[in-house]
C-alpha positions in Angstrom: 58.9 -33.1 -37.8 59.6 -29.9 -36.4 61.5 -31.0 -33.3 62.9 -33.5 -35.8 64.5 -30.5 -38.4 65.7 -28.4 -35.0 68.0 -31.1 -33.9 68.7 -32.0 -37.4 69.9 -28.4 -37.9 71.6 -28.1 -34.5 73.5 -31.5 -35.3 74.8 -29.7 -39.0 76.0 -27.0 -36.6 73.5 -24.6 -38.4 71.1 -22.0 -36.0 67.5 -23.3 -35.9 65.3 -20.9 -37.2 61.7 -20.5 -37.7 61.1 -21.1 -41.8 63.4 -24.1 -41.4 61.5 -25.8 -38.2 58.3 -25.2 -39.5 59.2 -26.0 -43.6 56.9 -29.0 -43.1 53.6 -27.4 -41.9 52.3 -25.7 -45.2 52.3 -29.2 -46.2 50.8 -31.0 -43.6 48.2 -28.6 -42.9 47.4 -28.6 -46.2 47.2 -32.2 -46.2 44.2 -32.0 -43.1 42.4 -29.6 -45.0 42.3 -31.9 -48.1 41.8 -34.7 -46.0 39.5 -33.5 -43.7 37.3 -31.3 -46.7 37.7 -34.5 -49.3 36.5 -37.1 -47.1 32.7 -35.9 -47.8 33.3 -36.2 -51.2 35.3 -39.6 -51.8 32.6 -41.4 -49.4 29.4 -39.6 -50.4 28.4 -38.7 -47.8 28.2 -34.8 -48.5 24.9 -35.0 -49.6 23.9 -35.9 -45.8 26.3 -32.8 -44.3 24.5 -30.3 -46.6 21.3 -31.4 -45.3 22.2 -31.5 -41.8 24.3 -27.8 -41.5 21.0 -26.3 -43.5 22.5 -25.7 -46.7 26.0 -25.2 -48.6 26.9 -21.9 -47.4 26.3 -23.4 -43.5 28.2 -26.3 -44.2 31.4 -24.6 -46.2 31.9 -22.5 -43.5 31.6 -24.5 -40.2 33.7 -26.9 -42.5 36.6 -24.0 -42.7 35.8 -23.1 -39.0 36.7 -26.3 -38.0 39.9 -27.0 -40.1 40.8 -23.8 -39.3 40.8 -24.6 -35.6 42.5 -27.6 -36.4 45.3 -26.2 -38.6 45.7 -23.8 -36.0 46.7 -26.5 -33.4 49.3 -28.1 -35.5 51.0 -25.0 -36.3 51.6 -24.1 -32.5 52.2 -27.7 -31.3 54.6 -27.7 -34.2 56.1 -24.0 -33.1 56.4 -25.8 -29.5 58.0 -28.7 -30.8 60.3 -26.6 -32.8 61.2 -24.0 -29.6 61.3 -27.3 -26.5 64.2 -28.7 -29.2 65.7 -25.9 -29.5 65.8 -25.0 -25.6 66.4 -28.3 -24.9 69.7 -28.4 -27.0 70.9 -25.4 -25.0 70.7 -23.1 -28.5 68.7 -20.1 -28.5 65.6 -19.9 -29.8 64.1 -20.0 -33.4 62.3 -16.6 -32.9 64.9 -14.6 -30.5 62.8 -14.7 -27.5 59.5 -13.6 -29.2 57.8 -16.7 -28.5 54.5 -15.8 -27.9 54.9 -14.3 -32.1 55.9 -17.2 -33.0 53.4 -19.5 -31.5 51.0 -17.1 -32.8 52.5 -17.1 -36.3 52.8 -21.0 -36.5 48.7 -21.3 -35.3 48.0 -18.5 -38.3 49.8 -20.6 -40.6 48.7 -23.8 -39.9 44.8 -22.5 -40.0 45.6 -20.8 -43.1 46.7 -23.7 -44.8 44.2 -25.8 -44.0 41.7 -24.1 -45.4 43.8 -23.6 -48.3 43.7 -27.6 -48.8 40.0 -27.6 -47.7 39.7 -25.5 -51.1 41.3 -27.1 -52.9 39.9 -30.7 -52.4 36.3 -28.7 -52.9 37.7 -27.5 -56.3 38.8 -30.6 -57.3 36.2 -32.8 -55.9 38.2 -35.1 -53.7 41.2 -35.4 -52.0 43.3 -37.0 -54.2 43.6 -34.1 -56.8 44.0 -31.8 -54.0 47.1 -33.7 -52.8 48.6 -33.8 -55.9 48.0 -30.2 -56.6 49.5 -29.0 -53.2 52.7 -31.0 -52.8 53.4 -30.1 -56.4 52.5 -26.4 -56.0 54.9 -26.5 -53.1 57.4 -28.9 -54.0 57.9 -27.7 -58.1 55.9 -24.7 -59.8 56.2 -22.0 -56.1 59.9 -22.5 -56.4 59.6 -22.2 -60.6 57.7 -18.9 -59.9 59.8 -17.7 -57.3 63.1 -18.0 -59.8 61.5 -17.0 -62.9 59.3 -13.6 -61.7 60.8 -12.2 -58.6 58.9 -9.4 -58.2 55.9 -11.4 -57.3 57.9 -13.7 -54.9 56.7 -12.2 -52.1 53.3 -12.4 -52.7 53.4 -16.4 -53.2 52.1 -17.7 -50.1 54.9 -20.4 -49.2 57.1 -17.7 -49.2 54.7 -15.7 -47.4 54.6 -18.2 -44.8 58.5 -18.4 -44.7 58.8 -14.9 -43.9 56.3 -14.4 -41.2 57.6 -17.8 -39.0 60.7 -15.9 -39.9 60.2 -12.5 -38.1 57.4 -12.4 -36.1 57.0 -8.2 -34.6 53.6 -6.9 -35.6 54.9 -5.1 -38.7 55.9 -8.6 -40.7 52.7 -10.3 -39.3 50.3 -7.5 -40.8 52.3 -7.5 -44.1 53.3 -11.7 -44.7 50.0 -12.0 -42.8 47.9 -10.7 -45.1 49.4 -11.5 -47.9 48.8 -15.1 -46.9 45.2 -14.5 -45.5 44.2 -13.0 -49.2 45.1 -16.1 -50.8 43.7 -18.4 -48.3 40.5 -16.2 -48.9 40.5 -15.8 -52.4 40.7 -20.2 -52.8 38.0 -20.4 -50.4 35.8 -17.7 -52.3 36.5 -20.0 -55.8 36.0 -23.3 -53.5 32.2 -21.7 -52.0 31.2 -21.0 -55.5 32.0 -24.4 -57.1 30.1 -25.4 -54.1 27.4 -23.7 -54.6 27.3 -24.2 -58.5 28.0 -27.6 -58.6 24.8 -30.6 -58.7 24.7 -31.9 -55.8 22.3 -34.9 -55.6 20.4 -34.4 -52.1 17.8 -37.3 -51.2 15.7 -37.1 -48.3 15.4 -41.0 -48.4 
């Protein structure tokens, strides 16, 4: 899809750049956290993964290690695809020549937002809710909030995520950065304690 939106862009005649490349990967990172975090529940088989990672703290957080890692791979293979397209069209660069950033930026995006969607499939106990909630948090009430109260625009985290693919020096990526990183924490932090507060039933057969 990245690669894809490049030569779409280059095609209109417009500059690829990094927010428009990568629009795509909040939403499909998302998408593998949900996925990935919902499958446990939708199957039933997280009674079995709690028992075997030693308990719900264990298991929430190798479960966020691994999407994270995961997430992480699709934003840089998508930050590749997005930069080879470009490069192979003869235009410059999405980032400039700050490749490495980007790359970087792209793998901190993706990992963020899977865990984001791992949340939120916690929180709503399955993936389907979680699906629902992201691609309409994304697709209608982030752009709602983004018109109707500005001076919290920046702190949504689409638009967080726009702004750091979009400059990627060390300044941006410690401000955008962070901004994201809160909010992937703070759903996490709500996701652990439904976890934790929610009946579980746990046989040992």
């Amino acid at each position: 899809m990245a690669a894809g939106t490049t030569a779409a862009l280059h095609a209109l005649h417009s500059p690829p750049s990094g927010p428009a490349a990568l629009a795509a990967l909040p939403a499909l990172a998302g998408l593998l956290g949900a996925l990935g975090a919902g499958a446990d529940i939708r199957y039933g088989s997280l009674p079995a993964e709690l028992l075997l990672a030693g308990g719900r703290t264990r298991y929430a957080s190798r479960l966020a290690a691994a999407l994270a890692v995961l997430g992480a791979g699709l934003g840089a293979v998508s930050a590749a695809a997005a930069v080879l397209t470009a490069v192979g069209l003869a235009t410059a660069p999405p980032v400039g020549g700050r490749v490495e950033a980007f790359f970087a930026a792209g793998a901190f995006a993706g990992a963020c937002w899977a865990v984001l969607g791992a949340g939120l499939a916690i929180v709503a106990r399955g993936p389907t809710g979680a699906v629902a909630s992201l691609l309409a948090y994304l697709l209608l009430i982030e752009p709602m909030l983004e018109a109707a109260v500005r001076p919290v625009a920046a702190t949504l985290p689409g638009r967080a995520t726009a702004a750091l693919l979009a400059i990627p020096p060390p300044a941006t990526l410690a401000g955008d950065g962070l901004r994201l990183l809160a909010v992937t924490l703070l759903v996490a932090a709500c996701a652990h304690a439904a976890l934790l507060l929610r009946d579980v039933p746990v046989t040992t057969g």
